[in-house]
N, C-alpha and C positions, 0 to 999 in steps of 0.2 A: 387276228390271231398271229403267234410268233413260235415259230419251231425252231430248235436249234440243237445242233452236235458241235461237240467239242473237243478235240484229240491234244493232249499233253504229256511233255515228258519236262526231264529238269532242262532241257537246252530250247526244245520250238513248242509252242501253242497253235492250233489253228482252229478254227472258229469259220462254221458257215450258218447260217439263220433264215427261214425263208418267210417272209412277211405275206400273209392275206389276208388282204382287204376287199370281202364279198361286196356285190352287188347292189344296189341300193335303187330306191325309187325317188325320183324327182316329180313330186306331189306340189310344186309351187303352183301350176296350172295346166289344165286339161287340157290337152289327154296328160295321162301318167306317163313316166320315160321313166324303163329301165335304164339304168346307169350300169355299165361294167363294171367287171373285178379290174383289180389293179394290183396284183400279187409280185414280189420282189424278192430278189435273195440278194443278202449282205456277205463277206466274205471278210476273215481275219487273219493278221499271223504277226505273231511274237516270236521274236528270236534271239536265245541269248548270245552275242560278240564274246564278252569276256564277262567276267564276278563282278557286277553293279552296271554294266553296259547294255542295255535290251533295246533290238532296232523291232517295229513294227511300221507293217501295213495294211490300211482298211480300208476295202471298197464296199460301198454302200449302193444299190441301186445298180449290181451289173451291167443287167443290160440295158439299162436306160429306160425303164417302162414307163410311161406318161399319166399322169390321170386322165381319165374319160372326157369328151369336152360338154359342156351342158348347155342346154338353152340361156342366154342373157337376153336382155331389156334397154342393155348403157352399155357406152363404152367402155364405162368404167368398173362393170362387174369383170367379178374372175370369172374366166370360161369352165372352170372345174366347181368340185364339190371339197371346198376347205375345208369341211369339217371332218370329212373321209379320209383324204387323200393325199399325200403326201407331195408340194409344188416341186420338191429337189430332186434334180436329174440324178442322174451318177456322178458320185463323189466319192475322190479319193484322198489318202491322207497317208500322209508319213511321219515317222515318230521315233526320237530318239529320246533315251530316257537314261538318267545316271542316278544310281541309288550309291549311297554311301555310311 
């Protein structure tokens, strides 16, 4: 699931979102394993400089929350649940944008 609030006016945007992603069962082999939630908030903001100038920044993944680790077999498996769970840490982005 994805919640999210959004405050704007004609000069700032801001944008906060909070991602969760429940619990899961790891049913490859017995016993079963609960697998944890992995719940994340995103964070936005636009900001107008001048008329066709808007600076933005996004952090994704505040505080760094990890996927859960899971049972493997290989070295070569992921320790998480890829189809769940998101592998990117926190991520940040800067953005300069010119409309004309």
């Amino acid at each position: 699931s994805r919640l999210g609030l959004t405050y704007s006016n004609p000069i700032l945007a801001i944008s906060a979102f909070g991602n969760i992603a429940s619990s899961v069962i790891d049913n490859r082999r017995a016993p079963f394993v609960s697998v944890g939630t992995a719940d994340t908030i995103d964070l936005a903001a636009q900001f107008k400089v001048d008329p066709g100038i808007e600076v933005g920044l996004t952090v994704n993944n505040l505080f760094n929350v990890k996927p859960k680790r899971i049972a493997t077999t290989s070295a070569f498996d992921t320790p998480y649940d890829t189809t769940n769970y998101n592998s990117l840490g926190r991520f940040l982005a800067f953005s300069i944008r010119k409309s004309w």
